[in-house]
C-alpha angles and dihedrals in degrees: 000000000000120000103206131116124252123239126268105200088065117100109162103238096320095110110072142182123217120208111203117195124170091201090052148011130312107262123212126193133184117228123200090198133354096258091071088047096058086048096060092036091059092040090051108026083102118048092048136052104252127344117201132186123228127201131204106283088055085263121148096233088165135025123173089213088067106033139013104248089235088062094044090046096049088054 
C-alpha cells in the first residue's frame, strides 16, 4: 500500500482547449490539468483566432480574445 495523495489538478480529459480559427475548423483538445492547457494554448494562440480554455462544468474559464495567457496563468 502507498500512502501518498493524488493529485488534484488531473481531470482526465475533461479540461479542454478550443481553438477557434475563421480560416479552419474548430479544434478541440482534451487536457488532463491545466498545466497541460496553458501549454497548447501558448503554443497555438497564434496561429488561430481566438483559443479558450474550458473547465469541467463546460465553463470558459480563459479566452484569448479577453485576456493574454501569461496574465491568466500568473492569476
Amino acid at each position: 500500500m502507498t500512502n501518498y495523495i493524488e493529485p488534484t489538478e488531473e481531470y482526465g480529459g475533461r479540461i479542454r482547449v478550443k481553438l477557434l480559427d475563421d480560416h479552419a475548423d474548430t479544434r478541440v483538445i482534451p487536457c488532463s490539468s491545466y498545466t497541460e492547457a496553458i501549454t497548447l494554448v501558448k503554443e497555438h494562440q497564434h496561429e488561430v483566432t481566438t483559443a479558450k480554455i474550458i473547465d469541467r462544468e463546460q465553463d470558459v474559464v480563459f479566452s484569448s480574445a479577453d485576456m493574454d495567457i501569461d496574465v491568466w496563468e500568473s492569476i
